[in-house]
SEMIDREN-500792 format. One record per residue (C-alpha): x, y negated, z; residue in three letters; residue number from 1. Coordinates in Angstrom, 1 decimal. Example, Ala and Ser with C-alpha at 12.3 -4.5 7.8 and 13.67 -1.06 7.14 Angstrom:
// SEMIDREN-500792
c1:c2:c3:resn:resi
12.3:4.5:7.8:ALA:1;
13.7:1.1:7.1:SER:2;
END
This chain:
// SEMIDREN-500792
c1:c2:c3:resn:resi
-199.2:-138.8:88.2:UNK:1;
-197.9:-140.1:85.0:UNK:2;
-197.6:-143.9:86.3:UNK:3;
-195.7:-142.9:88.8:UNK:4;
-192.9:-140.9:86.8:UNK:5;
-190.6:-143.9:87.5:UNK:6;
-191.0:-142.8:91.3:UNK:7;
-190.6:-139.3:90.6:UNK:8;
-187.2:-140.1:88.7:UNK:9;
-186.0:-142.5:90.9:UNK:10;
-186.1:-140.0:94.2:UNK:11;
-185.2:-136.8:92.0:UNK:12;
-182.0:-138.9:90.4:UNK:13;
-180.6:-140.2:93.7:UNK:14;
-181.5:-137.2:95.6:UNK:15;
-179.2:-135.4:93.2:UNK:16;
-176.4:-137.8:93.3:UNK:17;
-176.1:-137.6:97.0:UNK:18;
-176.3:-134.2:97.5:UNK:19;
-174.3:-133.5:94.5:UNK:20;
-171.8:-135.8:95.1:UNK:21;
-171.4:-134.9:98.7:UNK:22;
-170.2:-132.0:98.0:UNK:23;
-167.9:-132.4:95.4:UNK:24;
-166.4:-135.5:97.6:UNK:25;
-167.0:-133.9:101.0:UNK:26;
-166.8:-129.7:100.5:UNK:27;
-167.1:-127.1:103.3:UNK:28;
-163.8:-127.3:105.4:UNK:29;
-163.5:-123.9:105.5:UNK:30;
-160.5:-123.6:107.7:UNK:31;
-162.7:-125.0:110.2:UNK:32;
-165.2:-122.5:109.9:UNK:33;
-162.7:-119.9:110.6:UNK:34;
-161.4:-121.3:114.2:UNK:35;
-165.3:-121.5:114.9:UNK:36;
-165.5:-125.3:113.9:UNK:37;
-168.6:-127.0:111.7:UNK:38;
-169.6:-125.4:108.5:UNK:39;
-169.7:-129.2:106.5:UNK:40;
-166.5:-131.2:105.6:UNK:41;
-164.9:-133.1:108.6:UNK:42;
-166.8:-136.0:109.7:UNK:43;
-165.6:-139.5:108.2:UNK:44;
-167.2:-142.7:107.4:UNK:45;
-168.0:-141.7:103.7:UNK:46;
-169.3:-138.0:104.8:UNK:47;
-171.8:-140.2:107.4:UNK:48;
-172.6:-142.9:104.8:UNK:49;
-173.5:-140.1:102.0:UNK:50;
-176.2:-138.7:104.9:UNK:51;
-177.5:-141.8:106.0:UNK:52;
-178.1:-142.8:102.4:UNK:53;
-179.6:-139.3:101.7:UNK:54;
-182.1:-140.3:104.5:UNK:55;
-183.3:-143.8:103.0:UNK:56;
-184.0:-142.5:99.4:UNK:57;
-187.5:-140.8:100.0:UNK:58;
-188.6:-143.1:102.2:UNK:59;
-187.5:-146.3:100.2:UNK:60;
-189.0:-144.4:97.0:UNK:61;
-192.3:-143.5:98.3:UNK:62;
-192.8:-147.1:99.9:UNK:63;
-192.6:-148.5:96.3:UNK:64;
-194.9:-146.0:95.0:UNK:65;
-197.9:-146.5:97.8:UNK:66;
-197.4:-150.2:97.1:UNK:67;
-198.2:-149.8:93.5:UNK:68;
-201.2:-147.5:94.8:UNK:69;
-202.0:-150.4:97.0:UNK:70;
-202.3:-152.7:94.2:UNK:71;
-203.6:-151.1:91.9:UNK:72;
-206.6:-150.4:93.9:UNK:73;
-207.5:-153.6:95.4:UNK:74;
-204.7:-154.0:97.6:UNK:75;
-207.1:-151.0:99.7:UNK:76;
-204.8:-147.3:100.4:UNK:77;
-206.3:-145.1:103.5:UNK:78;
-203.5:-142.9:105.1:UNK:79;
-204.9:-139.4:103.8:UNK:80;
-204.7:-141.4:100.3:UNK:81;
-200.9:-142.4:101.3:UNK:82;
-200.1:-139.2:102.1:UNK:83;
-201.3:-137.4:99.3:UNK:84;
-199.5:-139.4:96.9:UNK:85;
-196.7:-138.5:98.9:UNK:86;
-196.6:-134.7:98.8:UNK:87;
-197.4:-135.0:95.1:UNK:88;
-194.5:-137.2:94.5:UNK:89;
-192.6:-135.0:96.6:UNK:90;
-193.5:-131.9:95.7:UNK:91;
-192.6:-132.6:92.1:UNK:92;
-189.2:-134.2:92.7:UNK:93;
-188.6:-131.3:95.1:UNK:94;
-188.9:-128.7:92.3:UNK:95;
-186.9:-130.4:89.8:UNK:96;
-184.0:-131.2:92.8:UNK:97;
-184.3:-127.6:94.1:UNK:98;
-183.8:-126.3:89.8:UNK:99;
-180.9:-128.9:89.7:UNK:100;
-179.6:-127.8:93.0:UNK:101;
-179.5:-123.9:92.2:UNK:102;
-178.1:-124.9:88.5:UNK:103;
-174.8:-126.4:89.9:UNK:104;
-173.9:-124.3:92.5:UNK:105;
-174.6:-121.2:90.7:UNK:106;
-172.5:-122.3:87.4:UNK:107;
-170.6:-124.9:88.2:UNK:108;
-169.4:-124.9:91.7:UNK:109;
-169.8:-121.5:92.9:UNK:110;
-166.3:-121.7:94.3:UNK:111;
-167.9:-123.4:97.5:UNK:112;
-170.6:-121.1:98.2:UNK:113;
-167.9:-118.3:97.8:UNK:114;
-165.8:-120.0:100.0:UNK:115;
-168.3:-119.9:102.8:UNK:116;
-169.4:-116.5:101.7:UNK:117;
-166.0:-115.3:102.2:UNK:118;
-165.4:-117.0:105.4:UNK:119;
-169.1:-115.5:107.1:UNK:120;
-167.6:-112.0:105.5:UNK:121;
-164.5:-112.4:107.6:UNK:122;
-166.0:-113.2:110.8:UNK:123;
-168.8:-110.5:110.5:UNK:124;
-166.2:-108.0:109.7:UNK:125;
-164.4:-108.6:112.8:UNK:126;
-167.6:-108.1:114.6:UNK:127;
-168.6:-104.9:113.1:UNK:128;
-165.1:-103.6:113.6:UNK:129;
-165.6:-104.1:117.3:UNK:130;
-169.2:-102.1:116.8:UNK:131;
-168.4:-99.2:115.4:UNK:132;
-169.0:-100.8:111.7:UNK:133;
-172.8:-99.8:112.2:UNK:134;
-175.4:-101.5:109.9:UNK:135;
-172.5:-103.5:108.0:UNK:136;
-173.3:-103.1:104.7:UNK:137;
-177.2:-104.4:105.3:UNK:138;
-176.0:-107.6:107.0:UNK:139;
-173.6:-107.8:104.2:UNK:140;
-176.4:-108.2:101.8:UNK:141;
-177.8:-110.2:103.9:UNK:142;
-175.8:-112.7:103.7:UNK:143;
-175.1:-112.6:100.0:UNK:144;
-179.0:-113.3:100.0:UNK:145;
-179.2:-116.2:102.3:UNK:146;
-176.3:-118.1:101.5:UNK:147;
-176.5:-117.8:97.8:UNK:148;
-177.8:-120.8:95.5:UNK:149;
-181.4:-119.5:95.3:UNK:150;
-181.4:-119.9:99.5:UNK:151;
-179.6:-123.7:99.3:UNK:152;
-182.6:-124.3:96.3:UNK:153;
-185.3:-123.5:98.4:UNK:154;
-184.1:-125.4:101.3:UNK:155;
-183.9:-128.2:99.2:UNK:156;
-187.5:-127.5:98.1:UNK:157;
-188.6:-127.5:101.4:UNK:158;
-186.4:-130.4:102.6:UNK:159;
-187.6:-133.3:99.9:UNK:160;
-191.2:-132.0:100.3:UNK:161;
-191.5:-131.9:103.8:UNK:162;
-189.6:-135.4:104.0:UNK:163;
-191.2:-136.7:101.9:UNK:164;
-195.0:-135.3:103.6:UNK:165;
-193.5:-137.0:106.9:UNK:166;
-192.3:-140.0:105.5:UNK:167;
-195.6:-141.0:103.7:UNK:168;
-198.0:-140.3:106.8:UNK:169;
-195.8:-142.6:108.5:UNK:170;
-195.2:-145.2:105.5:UNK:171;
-199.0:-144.9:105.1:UNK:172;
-200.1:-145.5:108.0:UNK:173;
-198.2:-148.6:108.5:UNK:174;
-199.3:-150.3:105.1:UNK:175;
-203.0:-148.8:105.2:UNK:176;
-206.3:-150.7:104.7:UNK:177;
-208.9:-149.1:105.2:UNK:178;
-211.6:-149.7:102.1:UNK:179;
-215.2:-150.9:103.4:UNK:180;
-217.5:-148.5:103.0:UNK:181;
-220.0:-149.9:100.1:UNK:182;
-216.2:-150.5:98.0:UNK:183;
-216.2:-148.9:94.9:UNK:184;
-212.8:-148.6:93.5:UNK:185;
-213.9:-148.1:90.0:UNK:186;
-215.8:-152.1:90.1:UNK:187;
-212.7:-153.7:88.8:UNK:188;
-212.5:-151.6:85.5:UNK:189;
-215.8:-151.9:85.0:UNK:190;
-215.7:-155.5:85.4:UNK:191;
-212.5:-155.8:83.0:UNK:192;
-213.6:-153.5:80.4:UNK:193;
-217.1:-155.6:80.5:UNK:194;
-215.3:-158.5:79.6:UNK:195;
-212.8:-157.0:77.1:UNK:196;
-216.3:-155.4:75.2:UNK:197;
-217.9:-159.2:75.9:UNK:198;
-215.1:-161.1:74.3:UNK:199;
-215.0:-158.9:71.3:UNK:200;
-218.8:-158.9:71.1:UNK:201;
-218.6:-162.9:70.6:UNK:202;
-215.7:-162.5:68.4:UNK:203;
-217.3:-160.4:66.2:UNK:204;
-220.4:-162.7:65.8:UNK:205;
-218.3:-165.7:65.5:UNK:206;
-216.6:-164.0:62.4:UNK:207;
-220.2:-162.6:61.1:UNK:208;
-221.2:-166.6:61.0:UNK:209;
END
């Protein structure tokens, strides 16, 4: 996987800058959430252009790095290869997103996931008022547990992986070529490091003389 690092970077860093700059630009309207409205920021050009990019990054990342598969191997990439590739690439960026992801709203902006923390707490305490209060202080943990940073890192995880799973079978099955069956993708090496081993051979004799 180290040749395709670049890859790996390339999704992991834009990933991040979307998602982190989305919120900082765009937070949870929160007011909204209280009359029953959305749970993201009010929709805008700049909210819609921030999700739209978010949705061309893996896609547009893994295309380059199935095209250098592609080439490197004879210009020859089945669509169990693509898709491989994929969830490795994936996979890998998804961790380090998901790390990232957890890092910044757990230290640096916590105010927004207490913010919507606060606002769920509200409305559930309204409900359980009308109840009785029974089984309040379970839900209560509850949602401290699945709307904390670990939860938004794991959905993360899951989100770039998946994507990224989807996007490849699809990207690979559009740019796949099928190798025959008597290619061996190892002929090319052999061939070039024949050569390189020739050539020095005859330089070596040529010096001797």
């Amino acid at each position: 996987m180290i040749k395709y690092q670049k890859h790996i970077f390339n999704i992991t860093l834009a990933t991040l800058l979307v998602t982190i700059l989305s919120a900082l630009i765009f937070p949870p309207d929160t007011e909204a959430m209280k009359n029953g409205g959305a749970t993201a920021g009010s929709f805008n050009i700049g909210s819609a252009l921030f999700t739209f990019l978010g949705f061309l990054i893996i896609p547009g990342g893994l295309y380059l790095a199935l095209k250098q598969y592609k080439q490197e191997h004879s210009g020859f990439i089945s669509i169990g290869q693509g898709t491989g590739l994929s969830f490795k690439i994936a996979a890998i960026a998804g961790v380090i997103v998901a790390v990232v992801v957890y890092i910044f709203y757990k230290y640096i902006n916590h105010e927004t996931i207490e913010a919507i923390q606060n606002v769920a707490r509200d409305k559930m305490q309204e409900k359980f008022a009308e109840n009785g209060g029974e089984g309040e202080e379970m839900a209560m943990k509850w949602l401290s547990t699945f709307s904390g940073p670990g939860m938004l890192a794991i959905g993360q995880l899951i989100y770039v992986t998946l994507y990224g799973v989807i996007a490849g079978l699809i990207i690979s099955a559009i740019i796949k070529n099928e190798p025959p069956a008597n290619f061996d993708p190892f002929a090319n090496q052999q061939s070039s490091s024949f050569n390189v081993n020739s050539g020095n051979t005859a330089q070596n004799a040529d010096n001797q003389k």
